[in-house]
DRENDRENTI-24953 format. One line per 8 residues: number of its first residue (from 0); their letters; for each residue x, y, z of C-alpha. Coordinates in nm, 3 decimals. Example, Ala and Ser with C-alpha at 12.3 -4.5 7.8 and 13.67 -1.06 7.14 Angstrom:
0) AS) 1.230:-0.450:0.780  1.367:-0.106:0.714 .
END
This chain:
0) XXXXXXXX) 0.000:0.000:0.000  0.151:0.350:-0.115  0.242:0.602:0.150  -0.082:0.918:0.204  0.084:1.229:0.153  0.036:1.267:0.569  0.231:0.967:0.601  0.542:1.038:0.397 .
8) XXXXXXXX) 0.812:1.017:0.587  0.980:1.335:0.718  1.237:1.592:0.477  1.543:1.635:0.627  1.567:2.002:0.691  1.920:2.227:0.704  1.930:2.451:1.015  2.087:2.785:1.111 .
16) XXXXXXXX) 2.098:2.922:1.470  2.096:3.287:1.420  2.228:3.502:1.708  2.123:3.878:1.781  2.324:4.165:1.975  2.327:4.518:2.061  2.142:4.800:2.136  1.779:4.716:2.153 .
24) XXXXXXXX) 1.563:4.919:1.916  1.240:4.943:1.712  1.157:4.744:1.419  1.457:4.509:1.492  1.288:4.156:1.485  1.049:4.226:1.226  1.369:4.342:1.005  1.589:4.051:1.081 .
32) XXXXXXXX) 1.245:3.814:1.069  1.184:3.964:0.711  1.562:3.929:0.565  1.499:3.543:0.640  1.134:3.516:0.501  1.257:3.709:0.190  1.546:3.425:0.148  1.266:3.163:0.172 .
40) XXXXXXXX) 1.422:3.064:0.507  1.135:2.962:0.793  1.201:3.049:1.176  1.089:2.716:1.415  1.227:2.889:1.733  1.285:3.222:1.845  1.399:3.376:2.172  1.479:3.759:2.309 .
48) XXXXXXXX) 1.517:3.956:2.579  1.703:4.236:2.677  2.003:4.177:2.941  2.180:4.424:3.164  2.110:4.675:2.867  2.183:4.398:2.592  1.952:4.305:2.355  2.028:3.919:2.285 .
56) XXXXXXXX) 1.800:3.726:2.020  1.868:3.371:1.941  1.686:3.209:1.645  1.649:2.864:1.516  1.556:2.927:1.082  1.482:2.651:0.863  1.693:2.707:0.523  1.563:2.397:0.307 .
64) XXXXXXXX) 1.421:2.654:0.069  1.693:2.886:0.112  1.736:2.936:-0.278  2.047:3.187:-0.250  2.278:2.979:-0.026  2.392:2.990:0.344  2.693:3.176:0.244  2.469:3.445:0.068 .
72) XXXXXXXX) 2.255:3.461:0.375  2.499:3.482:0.615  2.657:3.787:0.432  2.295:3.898:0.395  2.246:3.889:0.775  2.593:4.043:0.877  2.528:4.327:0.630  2.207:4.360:0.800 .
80) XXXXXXXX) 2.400:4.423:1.158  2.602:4.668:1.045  2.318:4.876:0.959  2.206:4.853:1.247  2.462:4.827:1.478  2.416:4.497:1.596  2.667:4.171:1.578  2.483:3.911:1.408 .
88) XXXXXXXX) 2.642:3.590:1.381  2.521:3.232:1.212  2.594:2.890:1.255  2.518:2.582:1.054  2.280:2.381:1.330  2.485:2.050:1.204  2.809:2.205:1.297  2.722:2.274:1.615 .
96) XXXXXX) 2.615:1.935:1.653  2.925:1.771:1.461  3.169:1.998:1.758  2.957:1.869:2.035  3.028:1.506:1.936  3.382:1.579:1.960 .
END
């Protein structure tokens, strides 16, 4: 009997963690949220809050559909700090999992 659509068997999906700091300001998640929906990326987790004067944002993005790259959004992204005066950085979510197991 042929697998239902609902019972195919899951994608395997390429993760980022995206981290956020600086100054906390206006309009800065729904800018950073829109870079990644505008590189077809999907965020699954997402967490903020401001600390000792720090804004710190850390966000888990689905890039399966990322049609430009990692690469190209990670420059995208880093370009995007500057602007606004924040340090973004990225990391492949298999990396991270790759050093652990070391």
């Amino acid at each position: 009997m042929p697998l239902q659509e609902s019972e195919a068997p899951p994608m395997d999906k390429e993760r980022i963690f995206v981290v956020v700091l600086g100054t906390d300001q206006r309009g800065l998640i729904a800018r950073i949220s829109t870079l990644l929906y505008d590189h077809d990326c999907n965020i699954e987790d997402l967490q903020q809050k401001v600390m000792d004067g720090t804004f710190v944002m850390t966000m888990l993005a689905d890039v399966t559909g990322c049609k430009q790259g990692i690469k190209e959004l990670r420059t995208a992204l880093e370009k995007q700090g500057e602007e606004m005066g924040l340090t973004i950085m990225v990391q492949n979510e298999a990396v991270l999992k790759a050093m652990q197991r070391v």
